[in-house]
N, C-alpha and C positions, 0 to 999 in steps of 0.2 A: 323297828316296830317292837321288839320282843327285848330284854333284855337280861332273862336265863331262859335256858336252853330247854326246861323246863315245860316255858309258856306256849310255846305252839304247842306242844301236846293237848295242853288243858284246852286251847281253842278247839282242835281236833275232835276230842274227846266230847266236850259241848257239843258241836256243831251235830258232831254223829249222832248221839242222841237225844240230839232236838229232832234230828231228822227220822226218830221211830216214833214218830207221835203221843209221846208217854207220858206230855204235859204241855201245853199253850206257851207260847210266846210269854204271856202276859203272868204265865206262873215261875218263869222262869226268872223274869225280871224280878217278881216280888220275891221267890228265894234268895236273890242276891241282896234285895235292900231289907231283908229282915232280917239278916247277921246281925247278930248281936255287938259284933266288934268291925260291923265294917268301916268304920272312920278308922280304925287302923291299918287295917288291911293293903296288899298291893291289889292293885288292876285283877291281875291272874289268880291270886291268893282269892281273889272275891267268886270267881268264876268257878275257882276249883271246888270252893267248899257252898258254893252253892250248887254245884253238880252235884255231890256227894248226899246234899241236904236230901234232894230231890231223888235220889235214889234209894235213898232209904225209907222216906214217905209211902217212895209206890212200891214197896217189898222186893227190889231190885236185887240187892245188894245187903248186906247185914255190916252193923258197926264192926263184929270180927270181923268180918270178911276184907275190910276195907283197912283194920289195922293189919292184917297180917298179909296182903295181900294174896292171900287164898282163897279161893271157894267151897264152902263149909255145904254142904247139899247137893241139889240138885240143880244145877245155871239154869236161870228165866231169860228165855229165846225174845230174842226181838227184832221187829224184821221194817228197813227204810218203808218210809209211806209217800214217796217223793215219786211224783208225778211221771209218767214216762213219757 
């Protein structure tokens, strides 16, 4: 299913914060088909920088933050919205 060691993270990663309610299904999808270069792109590669898109939209995350992998302020708390 996977092939670098990488891509379950990005799924992971997705998955979790699909699951904070922080954008629709349907928004999730259209950040991945509005890559600029996703006819290039891998599978994963699409997912990841469509994560990334979407975190930075909703002020999650800052473009430093994501090149340097540090966080620059104050972390934006987010908490599962999944059904008990």
């Amino acid at each position: 299913m996977f092939h670098a060691a990488w891509e379950p993270r990005v799924l992971a990663m997705t998955l979790a914060m699909g699951a904070t309610g922080q954008w629709t299904i349907d928004a999730s999808r259209a950040a991945r088909e509005t890559l600029s270069d996703y006819r290039d792109l891998s599978y994963y590669a699409i997912w990841l920088l469509a994560l990334e898109k979407l975190l930075i939209e909703r002020d999650l995350v800052t473009p430093a933050e994501l090149a340097t992998g540090r966080v620059f302020g104050r972390a934006t708390e987010t908490r599962p919205r999944l059904a008990r």
